[in-house]
DSSP file (Angstrom, degrees, kcal/mol; ACC not computed):
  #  RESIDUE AA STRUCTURE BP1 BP2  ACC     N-H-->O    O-->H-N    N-H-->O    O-->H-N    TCO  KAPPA ALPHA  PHI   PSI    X-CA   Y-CA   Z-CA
    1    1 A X              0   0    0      0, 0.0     2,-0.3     0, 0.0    27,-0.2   0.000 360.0 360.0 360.0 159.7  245.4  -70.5  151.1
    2    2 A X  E     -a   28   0A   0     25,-1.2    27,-1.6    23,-0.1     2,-0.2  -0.973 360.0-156.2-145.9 158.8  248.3  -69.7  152.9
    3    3 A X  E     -a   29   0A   0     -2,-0.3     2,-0.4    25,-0.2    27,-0.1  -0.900   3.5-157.5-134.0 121.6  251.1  -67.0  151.5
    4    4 A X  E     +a   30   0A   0     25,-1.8    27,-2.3    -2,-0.2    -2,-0.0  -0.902  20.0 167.1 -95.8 144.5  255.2  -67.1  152.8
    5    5 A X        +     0   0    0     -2,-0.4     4,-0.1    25,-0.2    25,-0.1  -0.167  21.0 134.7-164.1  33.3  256.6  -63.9  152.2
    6    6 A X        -     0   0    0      2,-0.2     3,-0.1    25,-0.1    -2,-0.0   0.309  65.8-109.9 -62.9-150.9  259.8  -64.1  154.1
    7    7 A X  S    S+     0   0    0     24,-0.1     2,-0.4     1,-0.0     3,-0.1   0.195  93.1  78.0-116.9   3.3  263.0  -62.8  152.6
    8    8 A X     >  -     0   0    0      1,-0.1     4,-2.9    25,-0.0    -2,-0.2  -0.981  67.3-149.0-109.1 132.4  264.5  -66.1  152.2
    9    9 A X  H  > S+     0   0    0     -2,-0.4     4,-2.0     1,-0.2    -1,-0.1   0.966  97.2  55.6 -78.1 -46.3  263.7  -68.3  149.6
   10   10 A X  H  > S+     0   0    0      1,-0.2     4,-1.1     2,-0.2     3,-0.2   0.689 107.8  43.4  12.8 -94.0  264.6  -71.3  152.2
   11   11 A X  H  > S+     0   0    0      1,-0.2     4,-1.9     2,-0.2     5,-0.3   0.788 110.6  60.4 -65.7 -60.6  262.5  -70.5  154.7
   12   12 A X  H  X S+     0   0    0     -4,-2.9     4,-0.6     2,-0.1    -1,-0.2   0.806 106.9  49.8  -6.5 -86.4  259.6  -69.8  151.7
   13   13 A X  H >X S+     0   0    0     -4,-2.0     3,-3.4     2,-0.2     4,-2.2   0.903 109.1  47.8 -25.5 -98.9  259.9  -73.5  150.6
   14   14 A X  H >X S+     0   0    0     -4,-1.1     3,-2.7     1,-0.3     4,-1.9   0.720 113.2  54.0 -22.2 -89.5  259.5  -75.2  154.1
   15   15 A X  H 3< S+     0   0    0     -4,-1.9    -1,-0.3     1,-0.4    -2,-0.2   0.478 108.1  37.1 -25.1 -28.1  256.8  -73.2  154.7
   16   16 A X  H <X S+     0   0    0     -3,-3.4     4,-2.2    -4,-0.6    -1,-0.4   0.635 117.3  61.8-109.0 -22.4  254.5  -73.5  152.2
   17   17 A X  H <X S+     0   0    0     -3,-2.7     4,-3.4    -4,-2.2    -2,-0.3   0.932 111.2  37.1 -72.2 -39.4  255.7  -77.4  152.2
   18   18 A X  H  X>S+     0   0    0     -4,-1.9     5,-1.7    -5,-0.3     4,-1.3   0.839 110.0  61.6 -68.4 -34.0  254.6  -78.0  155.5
   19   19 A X  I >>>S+     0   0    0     -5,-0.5     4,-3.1     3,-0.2     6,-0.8   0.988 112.4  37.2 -39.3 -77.3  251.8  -75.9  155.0
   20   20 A X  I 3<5S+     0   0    0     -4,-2.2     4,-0.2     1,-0.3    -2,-0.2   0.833 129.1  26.0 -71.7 -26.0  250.4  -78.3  152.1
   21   21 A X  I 3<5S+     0   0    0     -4,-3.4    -1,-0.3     2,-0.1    -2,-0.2   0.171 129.4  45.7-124.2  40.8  251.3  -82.0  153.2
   22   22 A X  I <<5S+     0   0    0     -4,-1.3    -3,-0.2    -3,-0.7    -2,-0.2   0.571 134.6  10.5 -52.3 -63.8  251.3  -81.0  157.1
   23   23 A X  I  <<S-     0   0    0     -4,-3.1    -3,-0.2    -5,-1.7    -4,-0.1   0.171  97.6-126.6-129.0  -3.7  248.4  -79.1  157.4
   24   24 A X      < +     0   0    0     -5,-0.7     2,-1.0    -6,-0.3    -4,-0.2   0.832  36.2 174.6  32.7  60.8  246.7  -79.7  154.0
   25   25 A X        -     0   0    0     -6,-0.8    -1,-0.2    -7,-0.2   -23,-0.1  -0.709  26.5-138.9 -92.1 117.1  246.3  -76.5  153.2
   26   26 A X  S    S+     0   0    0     -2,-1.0     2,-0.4   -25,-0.1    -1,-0.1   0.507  82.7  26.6 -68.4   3.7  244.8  -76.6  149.2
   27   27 A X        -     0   0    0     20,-0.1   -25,-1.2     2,-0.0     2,-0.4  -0.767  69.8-165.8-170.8 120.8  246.6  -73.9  147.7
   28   28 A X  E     -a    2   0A   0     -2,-0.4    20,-1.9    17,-0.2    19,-1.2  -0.890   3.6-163.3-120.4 157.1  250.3  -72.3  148.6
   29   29 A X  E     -ab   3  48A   0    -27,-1.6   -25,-1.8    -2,-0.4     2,-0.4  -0.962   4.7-167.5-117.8 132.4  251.9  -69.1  147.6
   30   30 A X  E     -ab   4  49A   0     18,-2.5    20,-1.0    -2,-0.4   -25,-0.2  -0.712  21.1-143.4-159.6 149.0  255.2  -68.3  147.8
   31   31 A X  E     - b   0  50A   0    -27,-2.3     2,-0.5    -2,-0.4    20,-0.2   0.015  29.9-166.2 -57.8 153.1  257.4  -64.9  147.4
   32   32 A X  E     - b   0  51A   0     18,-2.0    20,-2.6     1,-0.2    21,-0.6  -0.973  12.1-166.1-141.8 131.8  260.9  -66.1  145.6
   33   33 A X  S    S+     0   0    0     -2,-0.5     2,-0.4     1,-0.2    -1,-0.2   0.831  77.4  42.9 -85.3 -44.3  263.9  -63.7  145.6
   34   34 A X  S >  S-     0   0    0      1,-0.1     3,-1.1    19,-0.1     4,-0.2  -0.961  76.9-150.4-120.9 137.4  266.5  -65.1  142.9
   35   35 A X  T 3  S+     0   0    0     -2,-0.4    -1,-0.1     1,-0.2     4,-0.1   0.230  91.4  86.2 -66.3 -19.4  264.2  -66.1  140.0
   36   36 A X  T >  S+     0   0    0      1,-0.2     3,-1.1     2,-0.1    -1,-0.2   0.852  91.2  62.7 -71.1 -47.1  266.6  -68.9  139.0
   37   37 A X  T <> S+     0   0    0     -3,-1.1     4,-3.0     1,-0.3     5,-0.3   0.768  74.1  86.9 -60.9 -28.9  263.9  -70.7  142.2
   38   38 A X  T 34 S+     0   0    0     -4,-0.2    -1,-0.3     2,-0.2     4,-0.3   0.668  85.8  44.5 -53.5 -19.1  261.1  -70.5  140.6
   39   39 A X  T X4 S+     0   0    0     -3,-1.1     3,-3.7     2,-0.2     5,-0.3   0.904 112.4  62.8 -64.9 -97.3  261.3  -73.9  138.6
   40   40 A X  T 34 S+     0   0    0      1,-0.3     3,-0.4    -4,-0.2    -2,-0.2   0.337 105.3  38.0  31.9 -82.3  262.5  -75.1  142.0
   41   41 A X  T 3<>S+     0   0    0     -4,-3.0     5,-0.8     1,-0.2    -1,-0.3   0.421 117.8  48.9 -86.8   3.7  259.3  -74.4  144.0
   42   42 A X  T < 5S+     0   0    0     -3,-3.7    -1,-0.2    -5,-0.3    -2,-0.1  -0.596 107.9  51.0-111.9  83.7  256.9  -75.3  141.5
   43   43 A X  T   5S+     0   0    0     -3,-0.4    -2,-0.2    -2,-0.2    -3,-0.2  -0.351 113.5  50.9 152.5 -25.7  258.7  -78.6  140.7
   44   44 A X  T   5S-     0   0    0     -5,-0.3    -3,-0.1     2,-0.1    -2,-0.1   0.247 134.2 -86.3-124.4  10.0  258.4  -79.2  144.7
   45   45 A X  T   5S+     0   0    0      1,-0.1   -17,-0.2     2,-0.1    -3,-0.1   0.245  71.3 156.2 120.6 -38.5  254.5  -78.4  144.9
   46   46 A X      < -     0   0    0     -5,-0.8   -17,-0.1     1,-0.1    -1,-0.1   0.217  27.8-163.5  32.3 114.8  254.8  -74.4  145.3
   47   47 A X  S    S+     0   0    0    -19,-1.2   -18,-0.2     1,-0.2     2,-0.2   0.699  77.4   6.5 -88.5 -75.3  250.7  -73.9  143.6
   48   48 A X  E     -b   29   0A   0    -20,-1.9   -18,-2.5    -3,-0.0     2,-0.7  -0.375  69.4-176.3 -83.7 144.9  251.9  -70.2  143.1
   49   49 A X  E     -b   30   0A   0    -20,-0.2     2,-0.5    -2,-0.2   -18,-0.2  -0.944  10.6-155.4-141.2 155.3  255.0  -68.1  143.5
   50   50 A X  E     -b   31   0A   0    -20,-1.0   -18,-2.0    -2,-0.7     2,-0.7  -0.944  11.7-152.0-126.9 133.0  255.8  -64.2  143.1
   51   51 A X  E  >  -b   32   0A   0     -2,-0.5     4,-3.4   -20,-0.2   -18,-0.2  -0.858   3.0-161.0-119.4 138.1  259.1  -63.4  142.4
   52   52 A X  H  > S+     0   0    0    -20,-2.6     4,-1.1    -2,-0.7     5,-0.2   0.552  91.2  61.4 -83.4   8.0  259.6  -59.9  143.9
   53   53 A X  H  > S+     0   0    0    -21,-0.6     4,-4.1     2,-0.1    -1,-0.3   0.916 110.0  43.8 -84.9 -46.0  262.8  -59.4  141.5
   54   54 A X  H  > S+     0   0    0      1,-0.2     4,-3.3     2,-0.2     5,-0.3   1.000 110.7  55.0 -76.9 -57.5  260.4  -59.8  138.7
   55   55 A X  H  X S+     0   0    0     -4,-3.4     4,-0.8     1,-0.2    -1,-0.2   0.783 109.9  46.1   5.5 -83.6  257.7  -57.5  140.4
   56   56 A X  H  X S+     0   0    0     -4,-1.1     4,-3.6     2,-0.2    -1,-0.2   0.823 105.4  57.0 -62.2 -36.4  260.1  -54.9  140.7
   57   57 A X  H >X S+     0   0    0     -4,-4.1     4,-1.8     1,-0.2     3,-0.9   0.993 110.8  53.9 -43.7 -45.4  261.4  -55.3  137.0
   58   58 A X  H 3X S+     0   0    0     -4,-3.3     4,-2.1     1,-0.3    -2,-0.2   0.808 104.1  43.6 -48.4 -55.8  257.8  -54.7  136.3
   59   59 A X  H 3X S+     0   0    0     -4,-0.8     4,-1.2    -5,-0.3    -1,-0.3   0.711 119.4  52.0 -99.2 -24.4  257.2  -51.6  138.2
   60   60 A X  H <X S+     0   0    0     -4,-3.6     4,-0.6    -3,-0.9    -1,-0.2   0.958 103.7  59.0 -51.9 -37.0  261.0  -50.4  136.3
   61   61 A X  H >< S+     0   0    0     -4,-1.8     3,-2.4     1,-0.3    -2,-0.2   0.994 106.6  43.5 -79.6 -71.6  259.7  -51.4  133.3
   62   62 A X  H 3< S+     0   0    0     -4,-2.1    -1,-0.3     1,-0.3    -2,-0.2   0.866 107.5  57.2 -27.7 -45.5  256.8  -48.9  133.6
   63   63 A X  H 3< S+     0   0    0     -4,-1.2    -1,-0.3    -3,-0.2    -2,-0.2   0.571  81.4 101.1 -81.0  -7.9  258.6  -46.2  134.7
   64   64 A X  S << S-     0   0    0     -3,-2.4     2,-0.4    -4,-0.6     6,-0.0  -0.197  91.5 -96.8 -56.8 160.2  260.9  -46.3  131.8
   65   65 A X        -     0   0    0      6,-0.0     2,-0.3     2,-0.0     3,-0.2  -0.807  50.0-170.9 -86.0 130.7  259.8  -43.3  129.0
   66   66 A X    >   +     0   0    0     -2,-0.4     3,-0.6    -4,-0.1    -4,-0.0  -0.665  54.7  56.2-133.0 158.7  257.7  -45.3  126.6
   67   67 A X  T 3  S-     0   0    0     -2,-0.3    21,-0.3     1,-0.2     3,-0.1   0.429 124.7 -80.4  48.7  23.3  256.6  -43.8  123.3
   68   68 A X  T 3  S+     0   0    0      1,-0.3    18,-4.3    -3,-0.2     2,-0.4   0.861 100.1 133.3  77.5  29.8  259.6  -43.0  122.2
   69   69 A X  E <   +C   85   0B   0     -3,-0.6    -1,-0.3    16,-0.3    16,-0.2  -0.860  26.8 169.5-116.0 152.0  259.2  -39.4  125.1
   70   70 A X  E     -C   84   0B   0     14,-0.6    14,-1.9    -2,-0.4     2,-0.5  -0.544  31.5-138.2-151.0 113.8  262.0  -39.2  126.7
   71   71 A X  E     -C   83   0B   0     12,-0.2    12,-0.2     1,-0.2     3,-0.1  -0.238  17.9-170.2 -79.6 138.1  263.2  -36.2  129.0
   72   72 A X  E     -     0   0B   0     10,-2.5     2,-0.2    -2,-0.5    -1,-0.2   1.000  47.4 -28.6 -75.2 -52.3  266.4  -35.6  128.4
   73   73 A X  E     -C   82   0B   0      9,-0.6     9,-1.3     2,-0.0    -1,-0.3  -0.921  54.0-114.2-163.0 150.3  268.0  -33.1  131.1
   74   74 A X  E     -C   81   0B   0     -2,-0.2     2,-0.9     7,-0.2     7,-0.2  -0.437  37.9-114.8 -55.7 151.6  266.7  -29.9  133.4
   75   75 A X    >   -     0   0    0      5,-1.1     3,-1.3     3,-0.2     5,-0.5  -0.892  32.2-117.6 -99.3 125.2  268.1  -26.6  132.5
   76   76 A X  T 3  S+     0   0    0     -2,-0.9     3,-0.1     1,-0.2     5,-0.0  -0.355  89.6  14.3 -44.2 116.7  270.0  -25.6  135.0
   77   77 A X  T 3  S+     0   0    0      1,-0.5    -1,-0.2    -2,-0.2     2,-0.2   0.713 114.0  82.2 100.8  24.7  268.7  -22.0  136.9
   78   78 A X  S <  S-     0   0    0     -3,-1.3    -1,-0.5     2,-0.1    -3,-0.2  -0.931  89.9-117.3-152.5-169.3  265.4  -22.2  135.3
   79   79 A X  S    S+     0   0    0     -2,-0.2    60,-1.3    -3,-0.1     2,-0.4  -0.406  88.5  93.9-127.0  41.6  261.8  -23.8  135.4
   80   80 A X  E     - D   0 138B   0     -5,-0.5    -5,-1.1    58,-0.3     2,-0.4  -0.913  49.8-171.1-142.7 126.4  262.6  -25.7  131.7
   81   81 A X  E     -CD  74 137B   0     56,-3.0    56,-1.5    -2,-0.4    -7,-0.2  -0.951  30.6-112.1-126.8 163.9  264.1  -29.3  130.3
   82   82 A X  E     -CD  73 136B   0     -9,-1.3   -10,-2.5    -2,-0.4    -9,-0.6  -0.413  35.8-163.6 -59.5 118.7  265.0  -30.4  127.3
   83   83 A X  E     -CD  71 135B   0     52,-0.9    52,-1.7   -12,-0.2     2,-0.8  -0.971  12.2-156.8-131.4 137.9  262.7  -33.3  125.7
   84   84 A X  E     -CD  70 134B   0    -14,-1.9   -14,-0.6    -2,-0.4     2,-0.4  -0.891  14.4-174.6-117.4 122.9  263.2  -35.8  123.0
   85   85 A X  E     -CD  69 133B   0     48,-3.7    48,-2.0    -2,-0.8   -16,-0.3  -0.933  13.0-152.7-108.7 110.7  260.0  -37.1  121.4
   86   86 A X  E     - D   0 132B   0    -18,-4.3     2,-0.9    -2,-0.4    46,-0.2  -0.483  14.9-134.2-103.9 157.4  260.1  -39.7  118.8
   87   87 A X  E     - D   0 131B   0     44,-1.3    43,-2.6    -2,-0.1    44,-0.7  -0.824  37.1-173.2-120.8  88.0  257.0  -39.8  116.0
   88   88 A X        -     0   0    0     -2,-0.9    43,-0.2   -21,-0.3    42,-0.1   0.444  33.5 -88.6 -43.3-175.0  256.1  -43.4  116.0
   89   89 A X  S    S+     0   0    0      1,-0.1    -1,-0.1    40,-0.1    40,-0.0   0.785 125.5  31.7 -78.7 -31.3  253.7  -45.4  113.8
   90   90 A X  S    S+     0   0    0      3,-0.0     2,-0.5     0, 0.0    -1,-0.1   0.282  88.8 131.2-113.9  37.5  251.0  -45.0  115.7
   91   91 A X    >   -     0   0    0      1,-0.1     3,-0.6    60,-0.0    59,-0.1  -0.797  55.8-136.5 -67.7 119.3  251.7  -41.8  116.9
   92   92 A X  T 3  S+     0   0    0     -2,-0.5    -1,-0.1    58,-0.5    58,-0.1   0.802  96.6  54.3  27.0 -96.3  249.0  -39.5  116.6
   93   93 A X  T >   +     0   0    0     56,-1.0     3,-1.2     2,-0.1    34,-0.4   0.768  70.0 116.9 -72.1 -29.0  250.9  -36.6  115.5
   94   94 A X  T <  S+     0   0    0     -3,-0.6    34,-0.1    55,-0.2     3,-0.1  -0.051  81.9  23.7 -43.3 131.0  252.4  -38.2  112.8
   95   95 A X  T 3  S+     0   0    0     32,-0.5     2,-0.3     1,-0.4    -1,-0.2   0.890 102.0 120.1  87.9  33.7  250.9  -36.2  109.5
   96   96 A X    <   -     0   0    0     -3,-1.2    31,-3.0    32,-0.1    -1,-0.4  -0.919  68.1-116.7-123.5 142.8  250.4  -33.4  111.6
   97   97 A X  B >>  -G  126   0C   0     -2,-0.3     3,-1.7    29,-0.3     4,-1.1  -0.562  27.9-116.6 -77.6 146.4  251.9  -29.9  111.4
   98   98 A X  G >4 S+     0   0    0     27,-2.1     3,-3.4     1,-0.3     4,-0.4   0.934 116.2  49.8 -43.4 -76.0  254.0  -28.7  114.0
   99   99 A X  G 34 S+     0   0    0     24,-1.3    -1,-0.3     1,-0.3    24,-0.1   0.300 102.1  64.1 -79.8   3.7  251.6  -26.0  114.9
  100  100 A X  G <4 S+     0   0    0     -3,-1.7    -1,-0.3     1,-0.1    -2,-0.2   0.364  75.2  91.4 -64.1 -18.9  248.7  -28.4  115.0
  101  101 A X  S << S-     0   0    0     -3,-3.4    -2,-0.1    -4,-1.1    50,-0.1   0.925  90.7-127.1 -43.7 -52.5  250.0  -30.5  117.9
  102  102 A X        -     0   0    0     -4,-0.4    -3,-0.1     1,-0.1    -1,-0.1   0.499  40.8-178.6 117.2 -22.3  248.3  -28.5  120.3
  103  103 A X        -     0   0    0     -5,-0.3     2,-0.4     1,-0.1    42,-0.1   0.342  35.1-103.5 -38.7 139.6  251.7  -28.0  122.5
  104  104 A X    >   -     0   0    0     37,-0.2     3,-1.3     1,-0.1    -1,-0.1  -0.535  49.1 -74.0 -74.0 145.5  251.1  -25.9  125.5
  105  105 A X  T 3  S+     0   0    0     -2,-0.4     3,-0.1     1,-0.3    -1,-0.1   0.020 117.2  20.2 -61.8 143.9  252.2  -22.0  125.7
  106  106 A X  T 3  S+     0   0    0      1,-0.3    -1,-0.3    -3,-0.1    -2,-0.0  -0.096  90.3 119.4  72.3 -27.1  255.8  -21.5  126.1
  107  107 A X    <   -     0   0    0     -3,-1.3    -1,-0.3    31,-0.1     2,-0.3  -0.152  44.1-168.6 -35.7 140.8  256.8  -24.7  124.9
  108  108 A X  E     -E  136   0B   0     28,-1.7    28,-1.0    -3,-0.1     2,-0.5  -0.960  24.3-139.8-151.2 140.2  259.2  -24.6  121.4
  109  109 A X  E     -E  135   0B   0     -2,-0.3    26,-0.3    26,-0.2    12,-0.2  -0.977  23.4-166.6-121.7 125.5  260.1  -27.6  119.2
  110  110 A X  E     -     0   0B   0     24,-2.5    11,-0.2    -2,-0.5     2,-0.2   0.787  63.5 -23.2 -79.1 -31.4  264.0  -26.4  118.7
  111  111 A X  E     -E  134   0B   0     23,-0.9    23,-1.9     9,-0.1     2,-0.3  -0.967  54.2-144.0 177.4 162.0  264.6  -28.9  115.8
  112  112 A X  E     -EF 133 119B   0      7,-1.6     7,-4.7    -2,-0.2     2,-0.5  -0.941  23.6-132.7-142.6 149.7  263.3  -32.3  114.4
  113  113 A X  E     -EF 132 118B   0     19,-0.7    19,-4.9    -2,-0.3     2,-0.3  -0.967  17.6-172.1-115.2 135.5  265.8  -35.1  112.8
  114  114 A X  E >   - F   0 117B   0      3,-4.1     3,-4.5     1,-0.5    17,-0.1  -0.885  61.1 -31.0-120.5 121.2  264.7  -36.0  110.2
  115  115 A X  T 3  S-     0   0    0     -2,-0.3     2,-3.8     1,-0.3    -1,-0.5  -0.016 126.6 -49.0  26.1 132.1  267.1  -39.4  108.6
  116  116 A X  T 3  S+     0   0    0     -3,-0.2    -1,-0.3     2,-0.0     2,-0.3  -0.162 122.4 112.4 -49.6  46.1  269.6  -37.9  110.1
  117  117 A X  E <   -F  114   0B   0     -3,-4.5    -3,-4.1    -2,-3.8     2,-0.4  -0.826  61.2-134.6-100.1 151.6  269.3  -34.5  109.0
  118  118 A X  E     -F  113   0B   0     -2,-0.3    -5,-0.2    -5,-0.2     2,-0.2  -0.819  31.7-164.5-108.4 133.0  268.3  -31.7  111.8
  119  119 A X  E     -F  112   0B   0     -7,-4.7    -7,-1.6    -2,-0.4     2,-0.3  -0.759  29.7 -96.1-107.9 171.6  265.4  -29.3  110.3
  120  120 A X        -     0   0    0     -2,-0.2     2,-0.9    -9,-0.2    -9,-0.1  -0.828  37.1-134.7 -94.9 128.8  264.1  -26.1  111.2
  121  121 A X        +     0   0    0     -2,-0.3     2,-0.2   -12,-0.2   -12,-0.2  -0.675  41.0 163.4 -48.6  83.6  261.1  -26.8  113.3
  122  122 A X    >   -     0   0    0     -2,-0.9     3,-0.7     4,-0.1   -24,-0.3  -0.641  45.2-109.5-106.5-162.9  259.1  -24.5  111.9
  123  123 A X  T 3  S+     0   0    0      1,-0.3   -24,-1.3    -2,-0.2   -26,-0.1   0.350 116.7  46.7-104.5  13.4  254.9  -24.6  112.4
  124  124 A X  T 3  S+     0   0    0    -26,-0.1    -1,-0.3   -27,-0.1    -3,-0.0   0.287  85.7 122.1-113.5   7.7  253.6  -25.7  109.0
  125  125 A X    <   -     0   0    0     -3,-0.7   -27,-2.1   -28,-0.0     2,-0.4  -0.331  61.4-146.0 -10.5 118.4  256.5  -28.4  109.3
  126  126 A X  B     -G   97   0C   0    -29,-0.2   -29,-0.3   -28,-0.1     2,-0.2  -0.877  16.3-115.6-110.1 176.2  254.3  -31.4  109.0
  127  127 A X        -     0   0    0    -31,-3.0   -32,-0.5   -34,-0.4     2,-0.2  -0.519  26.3-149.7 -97.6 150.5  255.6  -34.3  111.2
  128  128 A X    >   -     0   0    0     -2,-0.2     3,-0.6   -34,-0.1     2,-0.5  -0.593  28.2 -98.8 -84.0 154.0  257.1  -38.1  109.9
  129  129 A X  T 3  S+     0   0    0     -2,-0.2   -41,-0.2     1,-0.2   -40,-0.1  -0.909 118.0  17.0 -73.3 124.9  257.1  -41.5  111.2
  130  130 A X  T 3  S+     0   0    0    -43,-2.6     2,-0.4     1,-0.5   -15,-0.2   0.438  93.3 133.7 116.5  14.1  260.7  -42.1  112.8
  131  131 A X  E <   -D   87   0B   0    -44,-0.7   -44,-1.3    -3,-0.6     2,-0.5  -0.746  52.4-137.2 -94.1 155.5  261.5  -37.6  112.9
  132  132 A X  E     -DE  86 113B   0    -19,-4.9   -19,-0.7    -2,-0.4     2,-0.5  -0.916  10.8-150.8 -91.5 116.1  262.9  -36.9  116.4
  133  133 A X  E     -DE  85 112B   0    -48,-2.0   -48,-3.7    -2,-0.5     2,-0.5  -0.870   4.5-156.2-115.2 138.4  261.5  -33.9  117.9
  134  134 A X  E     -DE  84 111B   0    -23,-1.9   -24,-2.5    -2,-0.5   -23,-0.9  -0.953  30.6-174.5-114.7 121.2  264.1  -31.8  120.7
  135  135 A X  E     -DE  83 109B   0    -52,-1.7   -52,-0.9    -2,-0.5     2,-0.4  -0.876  15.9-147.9-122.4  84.9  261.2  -30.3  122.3
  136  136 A X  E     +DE  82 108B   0    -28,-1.0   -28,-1.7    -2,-0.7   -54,-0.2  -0.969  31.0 164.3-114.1 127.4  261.5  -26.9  125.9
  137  137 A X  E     -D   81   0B   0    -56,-1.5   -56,-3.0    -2,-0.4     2,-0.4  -0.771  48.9-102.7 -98.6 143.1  259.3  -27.2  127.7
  138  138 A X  E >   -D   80   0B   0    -58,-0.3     3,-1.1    -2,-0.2   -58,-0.3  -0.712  34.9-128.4 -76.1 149.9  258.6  -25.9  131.1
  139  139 A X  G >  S+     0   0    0    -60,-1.3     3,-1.2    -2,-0.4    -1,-0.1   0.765 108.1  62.2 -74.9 -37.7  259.2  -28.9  133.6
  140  140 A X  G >  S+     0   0    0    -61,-0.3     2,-0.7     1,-0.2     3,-0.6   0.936 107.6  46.0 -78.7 -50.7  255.4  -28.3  135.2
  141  141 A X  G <> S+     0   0    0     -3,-1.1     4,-3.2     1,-0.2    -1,-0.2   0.173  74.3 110.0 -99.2  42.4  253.9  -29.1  131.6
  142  142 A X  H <> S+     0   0    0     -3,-1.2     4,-2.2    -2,-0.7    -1,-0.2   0.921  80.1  56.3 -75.9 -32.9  255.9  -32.4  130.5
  143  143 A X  H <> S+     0   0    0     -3,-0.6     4,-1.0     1,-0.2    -1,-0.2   0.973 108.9  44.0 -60.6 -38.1  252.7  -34.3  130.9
  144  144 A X  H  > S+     0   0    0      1,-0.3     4,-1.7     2,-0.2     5,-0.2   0.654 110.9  55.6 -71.1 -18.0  250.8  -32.2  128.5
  145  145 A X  H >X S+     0   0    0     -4,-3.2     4,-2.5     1,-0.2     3,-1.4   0.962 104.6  48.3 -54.7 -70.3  253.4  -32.2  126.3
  146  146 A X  H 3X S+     0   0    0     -4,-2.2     4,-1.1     1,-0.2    -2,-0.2   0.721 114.2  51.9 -13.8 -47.3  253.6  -35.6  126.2
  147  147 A X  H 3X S+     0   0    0     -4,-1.0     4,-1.4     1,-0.3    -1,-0.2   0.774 103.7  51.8 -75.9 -38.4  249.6  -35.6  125.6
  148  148 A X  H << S+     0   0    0     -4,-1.7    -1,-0.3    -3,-1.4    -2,-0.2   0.717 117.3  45.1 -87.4 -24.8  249.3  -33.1  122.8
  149  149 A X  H  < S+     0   0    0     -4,-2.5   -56,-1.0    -5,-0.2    -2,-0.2   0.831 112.0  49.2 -55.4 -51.3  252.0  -35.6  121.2
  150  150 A X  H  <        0   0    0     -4,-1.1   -58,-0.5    -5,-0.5    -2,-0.2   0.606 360.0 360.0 -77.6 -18.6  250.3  -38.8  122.1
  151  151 A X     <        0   0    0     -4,-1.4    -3,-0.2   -50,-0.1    -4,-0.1   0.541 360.0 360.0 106.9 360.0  246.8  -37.5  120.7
């Protein structure tokens, strides 16, 4: 196999074409930068392509807050942010009392909306699907928040 992995889609092309009916090389790869190409190079012979645009969506896409966690903001001059937690359907914690979660020490859930009413969080609160939890925390235990949320 042989792999192009310039920064031009061009250059790509030509290369892996010459590759396969020059050099008869069974199988080409090649990186594609505007995404629009991909038809393009497989349409011209292209056995494979990676398109690094999509790649990198990929690796955004992870890094996005997924499960409906999302930290909102640091507090300024202290070691604490602000977190919004959404109680999914297959969250865990749904049907759970507040003070059953499990939350790590120092950690406060400030308020839950609820349809768009704000309760008081209090710890026999038990949780919905769809309540919103405003969640401080200290910044060091945002995974474990997360965790004791997630199950």
């Amino acid at each position: 196999a042989m792999i192009a992995v310039t920064g031009e889609d061009p250059a790509n092309l030509i290369i892996c074409q010459l590759a396969k009916w020059k050099c008869n090389v069974p199988r080409v790869i090649a990186r594609v930068n505007d995404p629009k190409n991909e038809i393009v190079f497989k349409a011209l012979g292209i056995d494979e392509t990676i398109s690094s645009t999509r790649v990198l969506m990929s690796v955004i896409e992870q890094e996005l807050p997924s499960s409906g966690f999302i930290p909102l903001m640091p507090l300024t001059g202290s070691h604490l942010e602000l977190i919004e937690a959404e109680i999914g359907p297959d969250t865990p914690s749904a049907g759970k009392s507040v003070r059953s979660l499990g939350l790590p020490r120092g950690t406060a859930v400030g308020g839950i909306v609820r349809k768009g009413s704000v309760l008081h969080a209090d710890d026999d609160e038990v949780l919905e699907v769809g309540d919103r939890l405003v969640i401080l925390a200290p910044t060091k235990d945002e995974s474990e928040v997360r965790k004791a949320l997630s199950g």
